[in-house]
N, C-alpha and C positions, 0 to 999 in steps of 0.2 A: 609551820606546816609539817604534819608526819613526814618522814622519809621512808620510802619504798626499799622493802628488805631484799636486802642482795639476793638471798634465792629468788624470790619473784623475779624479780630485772631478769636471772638469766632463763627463769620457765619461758618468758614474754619471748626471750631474743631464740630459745630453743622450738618454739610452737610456730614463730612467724616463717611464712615463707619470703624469702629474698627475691627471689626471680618476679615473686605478684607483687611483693613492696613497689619494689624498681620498675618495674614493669605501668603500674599507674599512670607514671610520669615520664616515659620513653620505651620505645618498641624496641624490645633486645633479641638479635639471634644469635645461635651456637658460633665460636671459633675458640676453638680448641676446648682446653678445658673449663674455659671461660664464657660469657655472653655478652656482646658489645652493643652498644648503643650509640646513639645523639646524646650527647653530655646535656641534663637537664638544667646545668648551671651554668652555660653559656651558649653563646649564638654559634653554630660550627652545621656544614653542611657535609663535610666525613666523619664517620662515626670515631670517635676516642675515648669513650667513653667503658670502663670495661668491671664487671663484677663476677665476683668467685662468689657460686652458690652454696659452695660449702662451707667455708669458710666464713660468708657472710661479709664480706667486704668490699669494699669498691675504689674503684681509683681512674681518674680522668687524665689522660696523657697530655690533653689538650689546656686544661688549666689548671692542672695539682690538685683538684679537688678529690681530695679520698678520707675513707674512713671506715667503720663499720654500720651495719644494721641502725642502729640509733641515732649514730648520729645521721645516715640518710636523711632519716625523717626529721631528726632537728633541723636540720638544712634546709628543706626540699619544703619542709610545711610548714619552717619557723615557729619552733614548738621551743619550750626548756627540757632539759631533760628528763624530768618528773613526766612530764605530759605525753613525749613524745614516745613512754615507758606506757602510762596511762592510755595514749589512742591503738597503741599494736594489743592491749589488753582488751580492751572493746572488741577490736576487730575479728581475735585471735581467739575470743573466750576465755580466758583465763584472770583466775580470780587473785588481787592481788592482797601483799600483806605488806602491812605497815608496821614499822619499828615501835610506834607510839599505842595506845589505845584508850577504851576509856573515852571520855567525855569528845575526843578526836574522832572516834569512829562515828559517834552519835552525829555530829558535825555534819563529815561527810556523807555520811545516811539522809541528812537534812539538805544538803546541797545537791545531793542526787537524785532527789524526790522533787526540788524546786524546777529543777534542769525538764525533768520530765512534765513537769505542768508548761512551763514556756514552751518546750516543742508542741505542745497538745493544742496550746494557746496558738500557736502560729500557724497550724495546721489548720484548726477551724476559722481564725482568719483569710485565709486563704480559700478554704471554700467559699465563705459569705461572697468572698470578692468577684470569682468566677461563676457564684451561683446564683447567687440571692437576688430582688427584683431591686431589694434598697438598695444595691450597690452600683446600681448605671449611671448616676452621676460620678462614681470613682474610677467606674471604665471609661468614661466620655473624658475626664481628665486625664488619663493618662493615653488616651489618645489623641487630646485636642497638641500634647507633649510632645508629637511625635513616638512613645513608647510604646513598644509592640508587647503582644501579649506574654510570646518568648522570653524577650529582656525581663519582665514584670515576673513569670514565673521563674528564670532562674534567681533574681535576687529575694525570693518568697514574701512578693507585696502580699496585704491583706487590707481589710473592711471590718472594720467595728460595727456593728450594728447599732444606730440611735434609742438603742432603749434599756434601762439602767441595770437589769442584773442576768441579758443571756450569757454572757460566758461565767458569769459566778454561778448561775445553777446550772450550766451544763459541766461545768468542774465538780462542784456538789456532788452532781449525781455520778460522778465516775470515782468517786472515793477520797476526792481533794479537800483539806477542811479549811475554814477562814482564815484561820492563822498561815496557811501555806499559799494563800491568794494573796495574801496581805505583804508576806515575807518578798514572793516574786515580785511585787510592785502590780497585780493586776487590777487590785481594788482598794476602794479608800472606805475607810469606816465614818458613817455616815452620824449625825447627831444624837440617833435612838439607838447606835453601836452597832449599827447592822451594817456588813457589807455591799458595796456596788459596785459597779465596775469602772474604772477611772478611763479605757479610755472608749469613748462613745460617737458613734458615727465619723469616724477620720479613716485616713487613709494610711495605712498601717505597713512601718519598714522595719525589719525585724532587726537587732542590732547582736551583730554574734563576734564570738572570740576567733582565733586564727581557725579551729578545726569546724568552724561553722556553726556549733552550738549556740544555740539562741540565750542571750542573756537579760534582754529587755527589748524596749521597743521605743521608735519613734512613731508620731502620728502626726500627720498635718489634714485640718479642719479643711471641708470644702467651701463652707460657709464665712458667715461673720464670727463664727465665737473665737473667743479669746480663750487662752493665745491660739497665735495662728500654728504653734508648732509643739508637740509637748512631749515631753520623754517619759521614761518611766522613772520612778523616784529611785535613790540611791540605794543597793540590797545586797544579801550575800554575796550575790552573783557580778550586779552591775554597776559598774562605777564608773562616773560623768565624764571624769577627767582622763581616762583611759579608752574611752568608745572611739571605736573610728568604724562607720557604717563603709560594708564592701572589703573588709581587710580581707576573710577569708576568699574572698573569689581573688584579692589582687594579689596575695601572698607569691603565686607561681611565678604570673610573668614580671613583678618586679624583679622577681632573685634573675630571671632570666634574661631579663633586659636591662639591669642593674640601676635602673632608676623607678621614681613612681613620683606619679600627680596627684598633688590635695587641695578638692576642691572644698568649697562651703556646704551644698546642698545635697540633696537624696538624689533629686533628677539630675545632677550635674554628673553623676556617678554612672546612673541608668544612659544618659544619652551619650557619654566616652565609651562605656564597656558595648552598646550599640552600636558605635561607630569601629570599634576595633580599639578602642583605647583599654585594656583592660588593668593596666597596673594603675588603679587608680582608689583612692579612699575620700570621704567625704568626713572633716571636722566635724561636721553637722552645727554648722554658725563658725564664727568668727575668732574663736579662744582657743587657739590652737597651745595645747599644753605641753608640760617635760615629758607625762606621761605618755603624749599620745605617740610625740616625738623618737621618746625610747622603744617603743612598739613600732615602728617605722624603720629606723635605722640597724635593725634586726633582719630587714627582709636588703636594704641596702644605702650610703647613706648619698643618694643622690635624689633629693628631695627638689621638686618642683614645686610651687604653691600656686594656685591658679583662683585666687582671691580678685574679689567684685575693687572696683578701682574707687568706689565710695568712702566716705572718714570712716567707717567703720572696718574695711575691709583694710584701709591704709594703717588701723588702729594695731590690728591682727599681726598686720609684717612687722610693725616693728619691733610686737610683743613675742614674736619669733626670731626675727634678729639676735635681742638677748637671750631668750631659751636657746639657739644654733648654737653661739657664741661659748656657752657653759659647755654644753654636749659635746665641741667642737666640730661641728657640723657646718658645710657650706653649702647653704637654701641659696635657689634659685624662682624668679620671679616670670613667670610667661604673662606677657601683656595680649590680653581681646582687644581687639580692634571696637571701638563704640560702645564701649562700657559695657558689651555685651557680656553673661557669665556664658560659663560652658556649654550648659546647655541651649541657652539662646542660640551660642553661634551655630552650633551642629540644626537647632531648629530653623535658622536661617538659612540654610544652603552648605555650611561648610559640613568638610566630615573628615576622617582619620587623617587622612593626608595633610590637608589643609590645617590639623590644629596639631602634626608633628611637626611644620614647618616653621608654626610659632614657637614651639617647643625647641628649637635646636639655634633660636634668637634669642633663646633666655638669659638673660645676665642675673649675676648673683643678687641674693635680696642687700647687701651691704651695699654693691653697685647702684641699683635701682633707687634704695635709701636718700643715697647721696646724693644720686641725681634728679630727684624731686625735690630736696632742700634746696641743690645751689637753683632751681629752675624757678623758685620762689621768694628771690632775692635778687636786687638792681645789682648786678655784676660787674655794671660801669661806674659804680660810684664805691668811693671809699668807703662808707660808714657801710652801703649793702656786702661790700665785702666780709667789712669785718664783724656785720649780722650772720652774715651764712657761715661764718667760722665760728662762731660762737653757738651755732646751732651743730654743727659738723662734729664740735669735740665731743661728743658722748657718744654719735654713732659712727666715727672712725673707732672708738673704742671697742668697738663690738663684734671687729674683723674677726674672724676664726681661727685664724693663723696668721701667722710673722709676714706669712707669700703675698698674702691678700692685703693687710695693710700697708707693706709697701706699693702695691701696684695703686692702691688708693691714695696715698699720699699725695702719690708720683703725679696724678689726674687734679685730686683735688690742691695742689700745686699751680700746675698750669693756669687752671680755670680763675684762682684767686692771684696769678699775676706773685705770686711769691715764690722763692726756692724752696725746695725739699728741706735744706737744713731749719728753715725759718720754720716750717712745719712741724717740723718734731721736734723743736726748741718749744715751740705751744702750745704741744702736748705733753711733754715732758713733765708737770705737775705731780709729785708721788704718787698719789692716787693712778694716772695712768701708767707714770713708770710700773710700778707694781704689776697694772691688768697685763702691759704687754711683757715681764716676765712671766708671769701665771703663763699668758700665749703657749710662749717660747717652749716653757716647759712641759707643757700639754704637747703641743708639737712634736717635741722628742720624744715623748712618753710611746706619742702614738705612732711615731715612727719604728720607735723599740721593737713596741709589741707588733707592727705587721710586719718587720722586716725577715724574719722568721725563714714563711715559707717563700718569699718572693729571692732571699737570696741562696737560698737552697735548692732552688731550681734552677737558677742561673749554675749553676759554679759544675764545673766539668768534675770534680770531687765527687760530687753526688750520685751523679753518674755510673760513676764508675764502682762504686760503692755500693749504690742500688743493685746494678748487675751481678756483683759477687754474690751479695745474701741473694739474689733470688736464686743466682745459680746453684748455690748451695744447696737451697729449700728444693727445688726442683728436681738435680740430683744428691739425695741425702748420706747415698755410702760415701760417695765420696769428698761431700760436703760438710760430715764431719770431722774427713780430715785436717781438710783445710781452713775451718773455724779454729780448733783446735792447737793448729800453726802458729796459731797469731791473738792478741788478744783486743780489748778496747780503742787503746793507744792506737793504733792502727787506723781509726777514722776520726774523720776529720771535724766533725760536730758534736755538739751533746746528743740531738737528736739520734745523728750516725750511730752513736756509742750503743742506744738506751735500742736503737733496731739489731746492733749486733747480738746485745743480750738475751733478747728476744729469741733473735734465730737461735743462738745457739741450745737456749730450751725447749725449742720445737724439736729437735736434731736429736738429743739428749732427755726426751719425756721422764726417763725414769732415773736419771742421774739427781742424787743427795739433793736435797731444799729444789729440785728445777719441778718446772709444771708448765704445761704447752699453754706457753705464753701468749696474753692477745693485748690489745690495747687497756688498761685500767682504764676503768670506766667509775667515776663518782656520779653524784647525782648533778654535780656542775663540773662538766669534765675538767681533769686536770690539764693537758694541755695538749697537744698535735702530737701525734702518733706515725712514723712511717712506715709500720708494719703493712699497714693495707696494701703502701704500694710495692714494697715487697713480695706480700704472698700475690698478688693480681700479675705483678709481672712475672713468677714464678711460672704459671699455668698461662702467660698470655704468649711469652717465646719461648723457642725452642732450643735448649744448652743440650749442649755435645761436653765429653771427657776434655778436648782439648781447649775450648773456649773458656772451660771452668776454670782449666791452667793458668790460662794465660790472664785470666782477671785476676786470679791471683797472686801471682807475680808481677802485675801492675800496683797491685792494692800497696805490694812490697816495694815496690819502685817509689810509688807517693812517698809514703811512709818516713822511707830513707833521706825521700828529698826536702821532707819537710825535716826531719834533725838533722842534716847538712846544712841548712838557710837557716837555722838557728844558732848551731854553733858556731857559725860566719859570720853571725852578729856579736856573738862574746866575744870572740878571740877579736874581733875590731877593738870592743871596750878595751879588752882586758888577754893578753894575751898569754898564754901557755902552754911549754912544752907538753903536758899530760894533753889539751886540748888538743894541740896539733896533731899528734899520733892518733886520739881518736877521730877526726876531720881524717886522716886520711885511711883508716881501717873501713870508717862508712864510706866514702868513695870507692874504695874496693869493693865492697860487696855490691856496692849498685851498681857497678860494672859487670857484678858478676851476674844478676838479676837481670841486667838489659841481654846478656850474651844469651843468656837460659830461654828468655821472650824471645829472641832473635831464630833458635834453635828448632823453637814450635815447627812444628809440619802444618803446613798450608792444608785445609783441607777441602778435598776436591766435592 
């Protein structure tokens, strides 16, 4: 895929405004030079949330979440950064450019011409269905469903009309030609090579990407014809294996409520977002794939699956199990009461409450696994034991983690009347030893890569560190002083370091190689930035001459104490005179550094 030219990216991030970006997704007022809000990416009833309009940054006190303009949107609308470049370019008017061209642009010319037939296609769907006389059998269905007209218009149901070529000559005649009916998947070419339209007289769900772009369609038959359920064929746009009907309406509240439910069907989807359930997507059938999976765990990875209790729905969890397992992702299973699916139950009498109740009894889909096999085996007799374990060993192997298989062990132990050591002596086999190093190492991997920001918020370093560069940035005469003072070494992470740099080129615009530094932004960012919360806390509190001091001379105070605690570890190893005299030239001055902090004027 071309890559979007660096100038473009910044016309998009120059043209957009931050306050309407932000603003979509939380109500922000004036404080100070700032605008605060309800943090959009988590549950909080005081606002901590706070963005620099100038700036274009943003930063959450309440959960770390900060960054710039782009990545907002990567965030907020779960976009990659191509797209998230691409939707403020729609929005904003601005035309962009691509590094590639040539047969590339012809491409995207060709996919944005497809894009525009599918919305035209959904749109006239959508009349047929609210208008047309053929379509009261597809309003009588979705209201014998329970589904209001509301629910049906926000997810843009439609109506095929039963007759074989209105929506190919109503495309016709608006300038569409066969070839671009055919590409979107709207018609099949028939035995004389003429087109038709594939799909006819159903009940029509539009199936779109995260930003709601329509890219095919689902349609379920009111009648007998077969099949009862039919998609649009594979095409530029749409692909099987990837579709999750409902992603973009649930994108918000799963980031927001850091989970989401998947169920099987269209209406399973229409009667949760009805009910209040809205972080919710529908597989659309039973083959829940990597890719759908990876498009999931992007908005957050606490995945519910709310599959029919039938062999085939039984079939689905465990072919998710091993898809979790690779991802390392741990799927959780909500059990309906009477084989009801979702939408039965909400048709039945239940509603939001009632099916977050089931929702917060969910046990992991490895637990639930488990616990249908031993539940399908004599447990009193020897041979059923050593059935159910001989079934057990391939999906204890599918745990997601080191955590999870031992809590299973631990269970499926008891239940089989053996010890834990006897259990993972029999699994032990190479083949699992290996899975569960792979585990182990997945584990740490992924512990690596979050530990990041979680222990960087914790740590009073950061703090304090934050404070100084904002104070700086905040007041700049005299925060070039004290940048100046001091250099890298002085903080206490890489991140801390790569923010000091920053600030000091904000400070310093026109000092040799500097340039007002912001976060590098690639097309797949490189990695966390703390500038945002930097510049947001600069303009969020208030520094005075003396509080800049005094962070300063704290910053000195760390500093000192951290090559104090390291030289007191050498000199344990390895002792000498040169080390000792410098151990004690630093204790001097850190004394001299506490008396200066001591010295400060309180101010009134």
């Amino acid at each position: 895929m071309a890559r979007i030219e660096k100038g473009s990216v910044e016309e998009v991030v120059q043209a957009a405004d931050m306050l309407e970006v932000v603003g979509l997704h939380t109500q922000l007022k004036k404080a100070g030079a700032n605008y605060s809000g309800l943090c959009p990416f988590h549950q909080e009833k005081t606002p901590s949330f706070s963005v620099d309009p100038v700036e274009k940054l943003y930063y959450c006190f309440g959960c770390g979440e900060g960054g710039d303009l782009l990545g907002f949107v990567q965030k907020v609308e779960s976009l990659t950064f191509a797209e998230a470049v691409e939707s403020l370019a729609d929005r904003y008017g601005v035309s962009l450019r691509y590094e590639e061209s040539g047969a590339t642009d012809a491409d995207r010319r060709r996919r944005e011409r497809l894009r525009k037939l599918l919305e035209q296609a959904c749109g006239y769907y959508e009349r047929v269905l609210w208008e047309a006389r053929a379509a009261e059998a597809a309003r009588a269905y979705l209201e014998a469903r329970g589904l209001s007209r509301e629910t049906a218009m926000e997810y843009r149901l439609g109506y095929s009309i039963a007759a074989w070529s209105k929506l190919r000559d109503a495309a016709l005649a608006k300038g569409f030609s066969e070839r671009e009916l055919l590409d979107a998947g709207l018609t099949v070419t028939g035995k004389r090579g003429t087109g038709y339209d594939r799909f006819r007289g159903r009940l029509m769900f539009p199936l779109t990407d995260e930003r709601g772009r329509v890219l095919g369609f689902g349609a379920r038959t009111l009648g007998d014809d077969k099949p009862k359920y039919l998609n649009s064929p594979e095409t530029p746009l749409y692909h099987k294996s990837e579709a999750l009907f409902g992603l973009d309406k649930a994108k918000q509240p799963a980031s927001r409520e850091d989970a989401l439910f998947v169920v099987e069907g269209y209406t399973d989807v229409l009667a949760l977002a009805q009910a209040g359930i809205r972080n919710v997507v529908a597989s659309m059938g039973t083959a829940l794939t990597e890719e759908q999976l990876k498009r999931m765990v992007r908005l957050t990875r606490n995945l519910y699956l709310c599959f029919d209790a039938d062999a085939a729905g039984q079939g689905a969890m465990s072919r998710a199990l091993s898809v979790g397992r690779a991802l390392g992702i741990t799927l959780r299973v909500v059990r309906i009461p009477d084989g009801l699916d979702p939408a039965d139950f909400i048709l039945s009498g239940g509603d939001g409450s009632a099916f977050k109740a089931l929702a917060a009894e969910a046990e992991t889909l490895l637990k639930f696994k488990i616990r249908t096999v031993l539940s399908s085996h004599d447990l009193a007799s020897p041979e059923g034991r050593i059935a159910a374990f001989t079934s057990l060993k391939g999906v204890l192997a599918e745990a997601a983690s080191p955590l999870e298989l031992d809590e299973e062990v631990r269970y499926v132990a008891d239940r089989l009347r053996l010890s834990e050591e006897n259990i993972r002596y029999l699994l032990s086999a190479p083949e699992a030893a290996a899975r569960e190093r792979g585990l182990a190492g997945r584990a740490a991997r992924s512990t690596a890569k979050g530990a990041t920001r979680e222990d960087r918020v914790l740590t009073g370093a950061h703090e304090l560190e934050i404070r100084f560069l904002a104070g700086c940035l905040a007041l700049p005469e005299q925060g070039r002083d004290y940048v100046a003072a001091i250099d890298a070494s002085f903080f206490s992470s890489r991140l801390m370091r790569q923010a000091y740099e920053q600030v000091v080129s904000r400070l310093n615009p026109s000092a040799p190689g500097n340039k007002i530094a912001g976060p590098e932004r690639e097309e797949e960012d490189a990695g966390e930035s703390l500038l945002p919360e930097v510049v947001v806390r600069s303009g969020q509190e208030v520094f005075s001459t003396r509080v800049l001091e005094e962070l300063s001379l704290r910053i000195q105070e760390a500093h000192l104490g951290r090559l104090i605690a390291r030289l007191k570890i050498s000199l344990s190893a390895d002792e000498t005179e040169t080390d000792e005299a410098k151990l004690v030239e630093l204790e001097s001055m850190r004394r001299e550094v506490r008396e200066a902090i001591r010295l400060i004027p309180v101010e009134e």
